[in-house]
N, C-alpha and C positions, 0 to 999 in steps of 0.2 A: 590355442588362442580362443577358440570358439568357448573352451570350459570356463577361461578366463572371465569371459566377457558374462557368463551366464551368472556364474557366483557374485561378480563383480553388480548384475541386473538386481540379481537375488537380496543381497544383503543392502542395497540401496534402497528396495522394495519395503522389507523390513526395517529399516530405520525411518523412513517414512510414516508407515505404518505403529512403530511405538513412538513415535513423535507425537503423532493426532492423536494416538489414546493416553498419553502424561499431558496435553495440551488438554482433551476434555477432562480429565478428571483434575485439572488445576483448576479450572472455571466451576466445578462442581465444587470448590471448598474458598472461592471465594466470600468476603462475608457475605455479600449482597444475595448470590446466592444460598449462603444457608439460612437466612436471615428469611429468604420466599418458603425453602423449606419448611425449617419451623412452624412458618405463619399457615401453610397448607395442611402441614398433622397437626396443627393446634384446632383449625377449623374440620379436619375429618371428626378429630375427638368430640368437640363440642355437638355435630348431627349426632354421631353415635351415642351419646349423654342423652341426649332431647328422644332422641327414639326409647332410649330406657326407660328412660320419667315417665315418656308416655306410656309404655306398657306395662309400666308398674302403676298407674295411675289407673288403668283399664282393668288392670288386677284388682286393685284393692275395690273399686266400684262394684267388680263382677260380683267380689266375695262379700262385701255388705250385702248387697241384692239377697247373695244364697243366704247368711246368717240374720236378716231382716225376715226373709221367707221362713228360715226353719223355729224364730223366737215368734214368731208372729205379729212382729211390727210392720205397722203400716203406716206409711205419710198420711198425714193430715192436711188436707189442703187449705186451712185455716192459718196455720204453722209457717212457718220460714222451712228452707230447703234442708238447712243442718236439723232440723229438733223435728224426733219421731214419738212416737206417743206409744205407752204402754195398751195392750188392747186392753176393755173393761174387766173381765172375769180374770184376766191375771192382775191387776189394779187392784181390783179386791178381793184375791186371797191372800194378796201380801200386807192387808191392811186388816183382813178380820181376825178377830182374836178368837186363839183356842181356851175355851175355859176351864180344861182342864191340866192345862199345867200355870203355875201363877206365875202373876206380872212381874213380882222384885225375887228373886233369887240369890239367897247371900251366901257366899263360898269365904267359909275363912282358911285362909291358909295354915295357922297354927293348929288344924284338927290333926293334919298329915303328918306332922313329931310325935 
């Protein structure tokens, strides 16, 4: 009688117990519920988005800075924040002409047949 009573405890125990866990996981697939869900990874994704931007924005700053440093441009405090200015002596080596090779240069193509 006593084994009875125990199995009888047991499996009452157990049916209890998968009752509450198919009752919580019905309330987890309700819409309203999935509906909080979504709205919650929709809003993790979007911080994790905004952190990227920003560290790729921190990126690309850094690496102008270094590739500004290594051509030797420097802001002009004259200028607006986008427009950097060529320094002088590279300014005009790209403007003085070497006189030994000439100005117009004619390539015809039909030499090459």
């Amino acid at each position: 009688m006593f084994r009875r009573a125990f199995w009888f405890t047991a499996g009452a125990a157990a049916g209890v117990w998968a009752t509450t866990k198919v009752n919580r996981q019905l309330k987890k697939l309700t819409p309203e519920s999935l509906a909080a869900q979504a709205a919650d990874k929709a809003v993790e994704a979007g911080h994790r988005l905004k952190d990227f931007a920003l560290d790729v924005k921190a990126g690309m700053s850094q690496r102008e800075d270094e590739l500004n440093d290594a051509l030797g441009l420097h802001q002009d405090p004259d200028r607006p924040d986008n427009v950097t200015a060529l320094p002088g002596p590279r300014r005009l080596r790209a403007i003085q002409h070497d006189k030994t090779t000439p100005l117009h240069v004619t390539y015809n193509r039909n030499e090459d047949h």
